[in-house]
N, C-alpha and C positions, 0 to 999 in steps of 0.2 A: 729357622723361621723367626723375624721378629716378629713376638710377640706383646712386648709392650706396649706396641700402639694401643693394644686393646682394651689397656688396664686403666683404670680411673682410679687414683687416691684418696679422690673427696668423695665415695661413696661412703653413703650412710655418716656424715659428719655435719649432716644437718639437722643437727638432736637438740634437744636441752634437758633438764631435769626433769621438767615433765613430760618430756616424749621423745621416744628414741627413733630413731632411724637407722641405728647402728650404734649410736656411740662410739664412733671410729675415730680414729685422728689421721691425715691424710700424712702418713710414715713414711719419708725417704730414707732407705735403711737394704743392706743386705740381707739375705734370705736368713731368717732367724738372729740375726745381726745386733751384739750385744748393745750398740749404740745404735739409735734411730730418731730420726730430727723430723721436726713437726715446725710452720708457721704456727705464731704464735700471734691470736689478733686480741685477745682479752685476756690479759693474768690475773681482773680480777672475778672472773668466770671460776677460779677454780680448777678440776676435771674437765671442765668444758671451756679451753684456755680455746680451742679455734672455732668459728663458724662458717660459714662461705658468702653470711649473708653480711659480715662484718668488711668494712671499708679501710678499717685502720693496722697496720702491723707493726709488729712490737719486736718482732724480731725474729731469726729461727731458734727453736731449741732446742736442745739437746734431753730427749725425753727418754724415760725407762717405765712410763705408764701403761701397763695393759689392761686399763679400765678405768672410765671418772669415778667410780664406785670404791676403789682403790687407791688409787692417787699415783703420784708419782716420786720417784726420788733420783737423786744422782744428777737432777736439772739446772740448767742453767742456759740464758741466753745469748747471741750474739747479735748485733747490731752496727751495720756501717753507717755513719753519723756526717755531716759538715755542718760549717756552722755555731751559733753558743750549745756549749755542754748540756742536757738534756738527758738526767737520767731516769726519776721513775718510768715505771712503763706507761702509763698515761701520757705524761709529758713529752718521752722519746717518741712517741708513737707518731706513723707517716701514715699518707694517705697512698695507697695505689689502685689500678683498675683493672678490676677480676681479669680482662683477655693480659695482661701483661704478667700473670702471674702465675706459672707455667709448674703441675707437679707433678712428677714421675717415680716410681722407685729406685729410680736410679739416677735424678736429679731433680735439683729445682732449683725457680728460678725466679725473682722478683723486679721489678722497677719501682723504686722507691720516688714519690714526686716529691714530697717535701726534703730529701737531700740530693736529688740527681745521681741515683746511684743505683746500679745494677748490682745485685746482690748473685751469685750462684755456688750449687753446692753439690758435693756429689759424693759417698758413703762408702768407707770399706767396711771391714765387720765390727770394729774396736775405735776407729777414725774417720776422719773426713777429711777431705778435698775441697777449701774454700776460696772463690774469685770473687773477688771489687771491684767494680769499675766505676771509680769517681768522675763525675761528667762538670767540674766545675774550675776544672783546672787550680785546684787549693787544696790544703790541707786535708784531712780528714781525719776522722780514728773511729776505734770500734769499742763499744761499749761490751763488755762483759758482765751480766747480770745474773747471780746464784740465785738460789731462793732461802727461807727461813732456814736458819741450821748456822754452826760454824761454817767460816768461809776462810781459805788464807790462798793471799797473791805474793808472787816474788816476781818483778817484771826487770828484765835484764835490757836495758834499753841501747847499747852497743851492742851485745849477739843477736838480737832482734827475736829474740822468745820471752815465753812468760811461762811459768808453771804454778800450781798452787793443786787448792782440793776443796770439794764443799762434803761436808754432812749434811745438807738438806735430803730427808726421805717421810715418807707417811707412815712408820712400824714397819717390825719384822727385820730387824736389824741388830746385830749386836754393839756394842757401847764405841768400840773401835773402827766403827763403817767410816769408811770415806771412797768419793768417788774422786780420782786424780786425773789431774791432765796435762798436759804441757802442750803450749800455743805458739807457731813459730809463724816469720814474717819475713818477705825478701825486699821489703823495700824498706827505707830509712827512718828514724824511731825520731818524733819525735819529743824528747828527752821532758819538757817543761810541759808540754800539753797533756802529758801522761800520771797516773796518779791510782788512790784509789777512793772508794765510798764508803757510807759506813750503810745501816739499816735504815736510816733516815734520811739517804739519798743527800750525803754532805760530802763533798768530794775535799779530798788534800791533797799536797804535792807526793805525799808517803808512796815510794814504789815499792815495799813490800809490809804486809801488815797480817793479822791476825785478828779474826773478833763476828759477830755475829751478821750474818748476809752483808758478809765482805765483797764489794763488785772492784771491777778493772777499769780502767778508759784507757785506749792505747792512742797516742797520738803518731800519727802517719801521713808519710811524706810521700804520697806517690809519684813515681817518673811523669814524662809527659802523656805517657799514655791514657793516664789515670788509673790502671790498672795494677792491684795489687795482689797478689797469692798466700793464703795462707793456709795452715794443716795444722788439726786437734789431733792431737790423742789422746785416749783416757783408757784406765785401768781401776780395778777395784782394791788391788794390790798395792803399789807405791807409783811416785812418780816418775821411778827410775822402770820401772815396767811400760809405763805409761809412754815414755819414750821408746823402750822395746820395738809394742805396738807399731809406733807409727814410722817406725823405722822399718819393721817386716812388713807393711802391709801397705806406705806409701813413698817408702824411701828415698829415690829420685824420680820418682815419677809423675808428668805436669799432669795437670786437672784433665785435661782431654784423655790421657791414659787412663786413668782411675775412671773414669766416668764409659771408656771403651768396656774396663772389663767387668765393671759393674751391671751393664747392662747385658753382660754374655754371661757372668753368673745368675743374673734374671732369666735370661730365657732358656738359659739349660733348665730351671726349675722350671719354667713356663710349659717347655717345650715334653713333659713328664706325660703332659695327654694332649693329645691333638683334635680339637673340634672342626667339624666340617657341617657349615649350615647356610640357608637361604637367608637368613634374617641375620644382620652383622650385627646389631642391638644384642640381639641373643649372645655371638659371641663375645662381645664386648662384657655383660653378666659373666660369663662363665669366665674370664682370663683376670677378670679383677675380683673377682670370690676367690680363683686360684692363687692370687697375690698375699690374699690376706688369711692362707689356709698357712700362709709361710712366712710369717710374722713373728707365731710364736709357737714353742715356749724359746726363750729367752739366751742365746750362750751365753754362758757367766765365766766359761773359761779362757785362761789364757795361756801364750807362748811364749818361757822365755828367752835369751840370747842363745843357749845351747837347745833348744826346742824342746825343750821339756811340757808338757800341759799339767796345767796346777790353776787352782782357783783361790781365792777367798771365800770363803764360807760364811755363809749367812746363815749358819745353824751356830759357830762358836766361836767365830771371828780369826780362827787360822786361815793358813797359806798351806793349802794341802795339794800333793798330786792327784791327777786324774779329770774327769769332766764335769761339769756342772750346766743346767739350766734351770734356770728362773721363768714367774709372771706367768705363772698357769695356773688356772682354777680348774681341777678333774672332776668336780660336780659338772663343771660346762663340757668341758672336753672329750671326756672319757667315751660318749657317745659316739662321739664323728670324728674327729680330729686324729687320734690315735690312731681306730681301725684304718684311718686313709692314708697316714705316715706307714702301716704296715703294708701297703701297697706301692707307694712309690717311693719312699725313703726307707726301708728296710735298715739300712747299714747304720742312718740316722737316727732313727730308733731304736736300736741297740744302745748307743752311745749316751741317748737321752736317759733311755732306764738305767743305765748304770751310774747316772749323775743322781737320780730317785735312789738307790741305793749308798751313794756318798751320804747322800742327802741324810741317810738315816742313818747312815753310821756315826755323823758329825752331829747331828740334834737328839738322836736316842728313839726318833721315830717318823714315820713316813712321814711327808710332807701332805697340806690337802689343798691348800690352798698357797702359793709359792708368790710374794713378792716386796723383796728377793726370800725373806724370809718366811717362816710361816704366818700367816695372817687370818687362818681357822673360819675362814668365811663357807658358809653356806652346808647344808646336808653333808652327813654322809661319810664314808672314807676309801671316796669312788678312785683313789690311786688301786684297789681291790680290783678293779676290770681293767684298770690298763694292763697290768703286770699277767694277769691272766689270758689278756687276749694275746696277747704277743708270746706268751707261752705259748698256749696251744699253737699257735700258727709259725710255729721254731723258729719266731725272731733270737736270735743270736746277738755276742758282744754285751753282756751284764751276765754278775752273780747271782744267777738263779736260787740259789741254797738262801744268801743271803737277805733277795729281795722277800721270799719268802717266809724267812723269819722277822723282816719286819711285819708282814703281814700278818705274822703268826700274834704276833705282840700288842698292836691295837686292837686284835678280833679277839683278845684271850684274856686281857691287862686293864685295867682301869686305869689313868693319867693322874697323877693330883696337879698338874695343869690343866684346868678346864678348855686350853684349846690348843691341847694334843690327844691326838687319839678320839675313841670313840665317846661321845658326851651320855652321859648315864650307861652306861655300859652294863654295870652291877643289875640296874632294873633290867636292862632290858635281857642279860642271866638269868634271871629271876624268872621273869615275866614271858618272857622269848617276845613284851613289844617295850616301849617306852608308854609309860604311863603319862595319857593328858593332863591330869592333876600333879602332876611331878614336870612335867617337861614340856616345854615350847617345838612347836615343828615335828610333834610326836609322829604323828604318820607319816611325813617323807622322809624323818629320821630310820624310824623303825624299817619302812620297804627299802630303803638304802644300805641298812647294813643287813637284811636278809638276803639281799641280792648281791653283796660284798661279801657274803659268807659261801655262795653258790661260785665266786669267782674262786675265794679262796680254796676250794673243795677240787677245785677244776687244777690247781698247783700240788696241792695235797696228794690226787691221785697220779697225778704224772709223776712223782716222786716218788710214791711208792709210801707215803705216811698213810696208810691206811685207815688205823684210830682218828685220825683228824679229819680224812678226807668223809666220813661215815657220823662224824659230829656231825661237819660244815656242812653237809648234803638235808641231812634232817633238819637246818637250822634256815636252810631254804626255803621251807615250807611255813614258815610262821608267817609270812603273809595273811595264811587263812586266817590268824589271832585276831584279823581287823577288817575283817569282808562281813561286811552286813548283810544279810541274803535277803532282809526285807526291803531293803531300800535299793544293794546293787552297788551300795558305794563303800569304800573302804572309811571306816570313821573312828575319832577319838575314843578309845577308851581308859577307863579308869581303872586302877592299881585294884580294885575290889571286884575287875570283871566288866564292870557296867557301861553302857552305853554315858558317853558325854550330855549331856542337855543339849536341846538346840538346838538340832541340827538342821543346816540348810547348803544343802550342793552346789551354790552359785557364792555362799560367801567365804572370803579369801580369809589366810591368814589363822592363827591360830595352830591348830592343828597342823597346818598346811604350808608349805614352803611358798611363796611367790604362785599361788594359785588357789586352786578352791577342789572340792570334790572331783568337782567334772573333770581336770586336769592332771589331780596327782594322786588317784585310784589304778592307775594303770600301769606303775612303774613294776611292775613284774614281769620283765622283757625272758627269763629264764623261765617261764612255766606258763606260758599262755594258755593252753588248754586246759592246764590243772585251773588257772583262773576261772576260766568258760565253766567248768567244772562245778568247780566251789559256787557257783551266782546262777546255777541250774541248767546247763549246758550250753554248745556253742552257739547256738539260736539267740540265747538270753543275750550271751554278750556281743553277738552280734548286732541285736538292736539298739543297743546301747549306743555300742559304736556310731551306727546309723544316726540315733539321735542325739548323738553328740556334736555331729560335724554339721546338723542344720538346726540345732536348738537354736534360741536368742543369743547373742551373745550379750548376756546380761552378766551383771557380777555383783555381789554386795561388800563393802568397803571392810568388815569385821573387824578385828585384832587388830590390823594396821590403822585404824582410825582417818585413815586419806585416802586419795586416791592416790595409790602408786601407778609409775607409768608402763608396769605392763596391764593393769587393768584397761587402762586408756586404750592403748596397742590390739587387744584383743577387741573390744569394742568398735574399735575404728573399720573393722572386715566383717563380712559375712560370712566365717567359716568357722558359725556357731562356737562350741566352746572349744573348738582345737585354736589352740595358740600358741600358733608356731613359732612367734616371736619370741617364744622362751622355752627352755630346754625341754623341760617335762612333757610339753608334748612333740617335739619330734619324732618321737619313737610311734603314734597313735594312729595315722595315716597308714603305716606298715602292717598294724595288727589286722588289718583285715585281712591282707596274704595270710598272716600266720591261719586265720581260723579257715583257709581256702578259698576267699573271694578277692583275688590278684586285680578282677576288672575295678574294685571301690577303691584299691590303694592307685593303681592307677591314673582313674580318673582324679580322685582328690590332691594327689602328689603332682600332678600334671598342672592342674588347676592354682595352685598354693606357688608353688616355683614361677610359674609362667605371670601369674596380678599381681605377685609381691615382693618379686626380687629385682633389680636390673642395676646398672652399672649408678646408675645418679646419685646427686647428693642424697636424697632422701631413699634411696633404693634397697636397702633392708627395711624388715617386720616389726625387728626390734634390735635389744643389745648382741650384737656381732660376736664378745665374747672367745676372743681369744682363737680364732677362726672357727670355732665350732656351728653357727651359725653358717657360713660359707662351705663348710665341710659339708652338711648337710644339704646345702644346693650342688655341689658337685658329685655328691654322693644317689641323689636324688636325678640328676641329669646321666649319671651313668645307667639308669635305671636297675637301680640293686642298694639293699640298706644294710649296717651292721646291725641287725633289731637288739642282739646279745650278745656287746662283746664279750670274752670268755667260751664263745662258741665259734668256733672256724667257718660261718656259714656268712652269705649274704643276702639275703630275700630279695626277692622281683621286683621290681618297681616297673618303669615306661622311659625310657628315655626320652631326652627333650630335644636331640640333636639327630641329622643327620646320619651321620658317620662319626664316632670316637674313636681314636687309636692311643690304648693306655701307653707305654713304652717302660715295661719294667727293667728295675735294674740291673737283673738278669741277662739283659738283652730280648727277652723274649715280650710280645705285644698282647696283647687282647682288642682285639675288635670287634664295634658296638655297631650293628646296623641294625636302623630303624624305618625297615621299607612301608611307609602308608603309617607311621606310627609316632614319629615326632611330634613335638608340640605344637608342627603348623597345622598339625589334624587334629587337634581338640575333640576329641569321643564329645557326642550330644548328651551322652548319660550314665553314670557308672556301672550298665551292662555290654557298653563292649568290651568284647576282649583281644587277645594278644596271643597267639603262637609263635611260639621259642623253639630255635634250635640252636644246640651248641657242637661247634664244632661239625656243621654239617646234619647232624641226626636229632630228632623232635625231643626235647628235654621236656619235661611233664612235671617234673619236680619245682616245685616252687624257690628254691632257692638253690645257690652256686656254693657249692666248697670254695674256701680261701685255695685250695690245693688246684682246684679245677679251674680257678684264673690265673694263678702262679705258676703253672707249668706253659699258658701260653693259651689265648681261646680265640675263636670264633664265635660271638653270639649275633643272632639274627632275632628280630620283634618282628610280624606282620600281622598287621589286623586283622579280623579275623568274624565272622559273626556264627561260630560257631565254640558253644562251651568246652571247657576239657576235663570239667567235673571234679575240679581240682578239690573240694571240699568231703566228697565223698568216700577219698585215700589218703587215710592218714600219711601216710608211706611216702605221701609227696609235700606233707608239711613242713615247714622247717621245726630246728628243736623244740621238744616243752619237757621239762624235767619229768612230770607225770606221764608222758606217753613216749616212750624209749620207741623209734623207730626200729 
């Protein structure tokens, strides 16, 4: 089935630094494809180099950005030109008109007005596939533009190729990084129009050179057709790999080929679940969230002439065997993304964790935040639930022994690099939290690594470490160090015991990661009822709940002193302080399954997917996030959530389609019908409910075994106006560490 008609690339890329829509960039790229090419319409944008509402383009380029927030490195552009020489990116820059400028994950395609030229392109995993068509019957050439960093060009103007390398990257690299390429051309070079740049956009006749944001101009003679062919390849490694690449990957084959099987490697991933709905808008949402669920993380390895796999490391600057990937942030991921790769890429997640394991065999400790190298952004050292959830659920293909001695290492170790490993560790030894007066982000610190400890506990017992698993399970429980039972909200305390000054649940920052009370109280996905518990039983925190998702959405600007644009993001909807447009709460919709009220995750999760998501530019809540944001809509459309990964369980959600047919790897399906229950039927109120049966017979239990989708299901939703009293047996709740079913 093709499916790419259904995919939009420029969703969610109608952002800016004050407000996101996604934050996405519109990627022509293989499925996790260590090279992925983006228009490029403002370079001096920064992070936010495209917009859709921009008229001018500058070129395509060759990006390894998994965030503006990040940046990007290994970039460079390319540009087909006629005409006087024209190189900064303002000055080269053409006008063309939005319908002529055509993006797909599996091509794209431009008409340029100001040089009459059809630009097209089309992506293997490591290379590309590039066609010109000059419409002026003259000369032409292509501009090749690096960014900040060493650059060096060798252009061989009789073989008709050019190779070189930039260092341009944003950190997280070692001193040796370079990204290589070699650029070849079947039509006639020409020789005197050819040259290079320097940083201050001063071009010479030099065809090879060395020196800081070193660019190319290739001067080109095209036949009469005007039609010219040419093929990148790049490598992390040298540029004799580099050619490797694009020898294994595009060798003789024209653009029409490559662009054939580019778009069959698409929809073999496309094709991973099958949606069947009345509304195509809908599916159109659901096939381009699926595109960008398979983005990232990043392959970093390569093939060489005798097919060996080996990488570059971005932990020590060797050329090591085995697999590597980059450009994931597991404070975003580890939620959605993961648990979903363990459903339909099984074999690929394998392979990923065993590159988290290179990872730390080569830098001396898990990675947290990956691009390429470490870059120690955000909470946490939520690589702890990835590794744990694909344990439990016998993801295969990685050293277990050894991933979990990395794990053993940051939960046990102090760093004297402050951005490795766990930050205050020693306190939070001490204390069992991070102290406010000592530490910034103390409370999403602190419920991050208590909840990384319960992951760690979950590897521990599988192993048979018994002493450890019997530490890390107690160490679970320190959440309750920071549950205030007066207030209801988890808050700053101090090294002496004491409550923080202050305090106000609507303002962000401080204590708080990218949120405020309301938001990042709840990250205790491993013990929800011991929560409900601890705040005076599930009623309390029921209401809570309740008035969470229809409070104001108001916020106060605190410790961040502006307004950041997920404040903006959440203000912008009615759905009080859940803010879905960022990680923290994802998980908060779902907690009313866990306490037994399936009809409120329901309706709210139905409600939230269906006003905030769809294919358009502006069609995310917020930052997209490395798919984890999309994960979470197709995870939410399947009707079922990972609420804890490190628990092999999925909790009930509403599906939003139709008919779903997962198609696991396996060969075996799961089937998702939603009779009287999809989103074309919007419940009027969060007491209707839902009767389930799996596999034919009435399931009463709130949530699914990984085991009981993976062997193959039938599930059925039909409305229902009749309760199942689901809150009144434990028995049918999903896990809480406190109430062992």
């Amino acid at each position: 089935m093709n499916l790419l008609q259904y995919v939009n690339p420029l969703q969610g890329t109608a952002s800016t630094y004050e407000y996101s829509n996604g934050n996405t960039l519109p990627l022509v790229a293989r499925p996790f494809g260590m090279a992925a090419w983006s228009a490029q319409t403002q370079e001096a944008g920064g992070g936010w180099f495209f917009h859709p509402s921009h008229r001018r383009f500058e070129g395509i380029r060759l990006t390894h950005q998994p965030s503006p927030w990040i940046g990007d490195y290994g970039h460079l552009t390319l540009l087909p030109q006629t005409g006087p020489l024209a190189i900064a990116a303002a000055q080269r820059s053409s006008s063309f008109r939005p319908e002529e400028m055509l993006v797909q994950p599996d091509y794209f395609r431009i008409r340029l007005r100001r040089y009459e030229t059809l630009l097209e392109l089309t992506p293997t995993e490591r290379c590309a596939s590039i066609r010109m068509t000059f419409g002026r019957g003259e000369a032409g050439r292509v501009i090749i533009a690096p960014f900040a960093g060493e650059s060096s060009f060798q252009i061989d103007t009789s073989g008709g190729r050019m190779t070189g390398y930039t260092r341009a990257n944003s950190g997280g690299v070692p001193s040796n990084y370079a990204m290589y390429f070699v650029l070849e051309w079947d039509c006639d070079t020409d020789a005197e129009g050819s040259g290079l740049f320097d940083q201050y956009f001063e071009p010479s006749p030099d065809l090879s050179g060395t020196g800081e944001r070193f660019g190319a101009y290739i001067g080109l003679r095209p036949p009469e057709s005007g039609q010219v062919n040419l093929r990148i390849g790049t490598s992390f490694i040298s540029i004799e790999q580099a050619e490797v690449n694009l020898a294994r990957e595009i060798g003789t084959s024209s653009f029409d080929e490559v662009r054939v099987e580019a778009a069959g490697v698409w929809n073999g991933m496309l094709n991973r679940i099958q949606v069947e709905d009345r509304n195509e808008e809908r599916i159109r949402t659901f096939y381009t969230c699926m595109y960008r669920v398979c983005l990232f993380p990043r392959v970093w390895h390569e093939f060489t002439a005798g097919e060996e796999m080996v990488h570059y490391s971005p932990y020590n600057g060797k050329v090591t065997a085995g697999p590597m990937y980059c450009d994931n942030g597991f404070w975003d991921t580890f939620r959605t993304s993961y648990p979903l790769f363990s459903l339909l890429f099984p074999s690929r997640l394998g392979e990923i964790l065993e590159s988290y394991v290179n990872a730390y065999k080569e830098g001396g400790w898990m990675p947290k935040w990956s691009s390429p190298g470490e870059r120690s952004a955000m909470p946490g050292t939520l690589i702890d639930a990835v590794f744990a959830d694909a344990y439990v659920k016998g993801i295969e293909g990685f050293d277990v022994e050894a991933a979990y001695e990395g794990l053993l290492k940051h939960a046990l170790q102090a760093a004297e690099d402050p951005q490795l490993g766990r930050k205050g560790y020693a306190a939070y030894e001490q204390y069992g939290y991070l102290p406010a007066d000592q530490f910034h982000e103390s409370v999403s610190n602190t419920l991050d690594y208590v909840y990384g400890d319960f992951c760690i506990a979950q590897l521990a017992q599988g192993l048979g470490k018994e002493e450890q698993y019997k530490l890390f399970i107690s160490r679970a429980a320190n959440y309750t160090k920071l549950l205030d039972p007066s207030t209801g909200f988890m808050r700053a305390k101090k090294a002496d015991g004491s409550w923080a000054e202050g305090f106000d649940p609507v303002e962000w920052g401080g204590a708080y990661c990218e949120g405020s009370a309301w938001q990042c109280s709840w990250a205790v996905p491993h013990d929800v009822m011991g929560l409900a518990q601890a705040m005076g039983g599930k009623d309390a925190l029921l209401a809570r709940l309740d008035e969470l998702m229809t409070a104001k959405p108001v916020f106060r600007v605190g410790s961040y002193g502006f307004e950041i644009h997920e404040m903006s993001e959440m203000a912008a909807v009615d759905f009080g302080q859940c803010a879905i447009s960022n990680q923290p709460s994802f998980h908060i919709p779902y907690l009313f399954t866990a306490l037994g009220y399936p009809e409120r995750t329901r309706y709210w999760t139905s409600r939230l997917a269906r006003e905030l998501f769809s294919a358009a530019e502006d069609g995310l809540p917020g930052d997209e996030d490395n798919g984890s944001l999309c994960a979470w809509y197709i995870f939410t459309s399947l009707g079922m959530y990972p609420l804890c990964p490190g628990v092999p369980e999925y909790v009930i959600g509403r599906p939003l389609y139709d008919r779903i047919t997962v198609q696991l790897e396996s060969g075996k399906q799961i089937m998702i019908e939603a009779e009287g229950d999809s989103a074309e039927n919007q419940p009027a109120d969060p007491d209707t409910v839902s009767l389930i049966s799996l596999n034919g017979q009435p399931h009463h239990s709130l949530f699914f075994s990984h085991n009981q989708l993976t062997a193959g299901a039938l599930i059925q939703h039909k409305l229902s106006d009749t309760p199942d009293h689901h809150a009144s047996d434990a028995k049918k709740l999903p896990y809480s560490l406190s109430f062992q079913r």
